[in-house]
N, C-alpha and C positions, 0 to 999 in steps of 0.2 A: 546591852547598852553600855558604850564607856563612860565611867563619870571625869567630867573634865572638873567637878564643882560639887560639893554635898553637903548638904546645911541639915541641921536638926532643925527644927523650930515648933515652939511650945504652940499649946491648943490654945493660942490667944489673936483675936483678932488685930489687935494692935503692932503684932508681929507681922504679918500678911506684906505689909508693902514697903517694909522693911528687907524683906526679904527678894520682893520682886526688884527694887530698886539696886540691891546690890547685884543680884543676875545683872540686871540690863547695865549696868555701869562695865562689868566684866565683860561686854562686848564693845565697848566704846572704841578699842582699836582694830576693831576687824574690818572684813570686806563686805558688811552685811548692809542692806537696806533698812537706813536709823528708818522711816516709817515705819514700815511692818513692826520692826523690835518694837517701839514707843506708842505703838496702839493695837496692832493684832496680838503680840506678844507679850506684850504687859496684862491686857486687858484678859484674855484668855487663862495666863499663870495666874494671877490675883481671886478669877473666877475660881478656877481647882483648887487653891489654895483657900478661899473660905467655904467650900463646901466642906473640904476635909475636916477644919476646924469645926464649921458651923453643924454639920451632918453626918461626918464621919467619929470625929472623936466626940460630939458634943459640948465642946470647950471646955472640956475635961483636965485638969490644969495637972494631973498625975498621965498623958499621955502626950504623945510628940507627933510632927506630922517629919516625914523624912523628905527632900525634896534631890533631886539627882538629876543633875544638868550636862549635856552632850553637846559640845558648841563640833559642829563637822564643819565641812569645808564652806557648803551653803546652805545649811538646816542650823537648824537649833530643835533640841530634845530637850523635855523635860518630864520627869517623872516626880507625879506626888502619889504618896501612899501613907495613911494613915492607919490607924487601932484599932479603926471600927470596923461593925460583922461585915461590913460592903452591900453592895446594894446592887438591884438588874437595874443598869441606863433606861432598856427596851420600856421597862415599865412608866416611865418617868412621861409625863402629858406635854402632847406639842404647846408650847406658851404662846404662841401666835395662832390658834384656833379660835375661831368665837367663843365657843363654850367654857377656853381657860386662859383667855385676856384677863380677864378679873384676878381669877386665881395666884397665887405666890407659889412659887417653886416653879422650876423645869429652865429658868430664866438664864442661869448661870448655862446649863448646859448646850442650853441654843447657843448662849454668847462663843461659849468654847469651840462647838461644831462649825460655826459658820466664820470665826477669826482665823482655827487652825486649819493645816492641809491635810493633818488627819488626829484622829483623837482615839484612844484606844483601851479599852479598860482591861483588868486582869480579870480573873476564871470569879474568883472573890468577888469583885467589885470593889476594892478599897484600897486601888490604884489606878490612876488614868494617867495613860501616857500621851504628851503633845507634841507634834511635830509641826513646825514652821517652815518651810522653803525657802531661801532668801537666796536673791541674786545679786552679783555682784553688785555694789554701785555704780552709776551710768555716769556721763561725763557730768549732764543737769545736777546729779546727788552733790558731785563734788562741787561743782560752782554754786547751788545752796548754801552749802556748808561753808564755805568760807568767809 
């Protein structure tokens, strides 16, 4: 993956959308569809990004989350990977079953699978990679935005 963008950022939740907001500003002049960026792709990085803190390093204020960003022609990539041992996705409980409606966890990684177009974790588990698809802007996008 090429990095067009590469942030550190501390094992602190207060960082989290600090960080998503200066990704999604660094697409402000491309040819990408602002919805997708400003709710599939915000909502989706923000989700990886506090697992890593929340579940990956523990918010472990002596470990960093590294986050690595690919702006392509009509995708955007993003890779976060953090300190901890990583985890199997496979194990992790559907959150829309009866049985784990109640439950807490699995929540972020439905939000992830079902915003991005693909989501992909390493052999570890203590990196997931996100891929968005965007299309150009349509004539509608532009006349929105003006």
């Amino acid at each position: 993956m090429r990095n067009d963008l590469v942030l550190e950022i501390p094992s602190d939740p207060a960082a989290i959308e600090h960080a998503v907001d200066l990704v999604v500003r660094r697409c402000d002049n491309s040819a990408y569809c602002r919805r997708k960026l400003e709710l599939n792709f915000r909502v989706g990085l923000m989700e990886a990004l506090a697992n890593a803190v929340l579940y990956g390093n523990r918010e472990d204020p002596g470990k960093r989350i590294r986050l690595e960003i690919a702006f392509l022609r009509y995708s955007i990539e993003a890779r976060v990977t953090d300190e901890g041992p990583g985890f199997d996705p496979e194990t992790v409980p559907d959150p829309t079953t009866p049985e784990n409606i109640e439950r807490p966890g699995g929540r972020g990684l439905f939000l992830m699978r079902n915003l991005m177009d693909e989501v992909r974790y390493n052999e570890a588990g203590n990196s997931v990679t996100l891929v968005l698809h965007l299309e150009p802007p349509t004539q509608l996008d532009d006349a929105a935005s003006a």
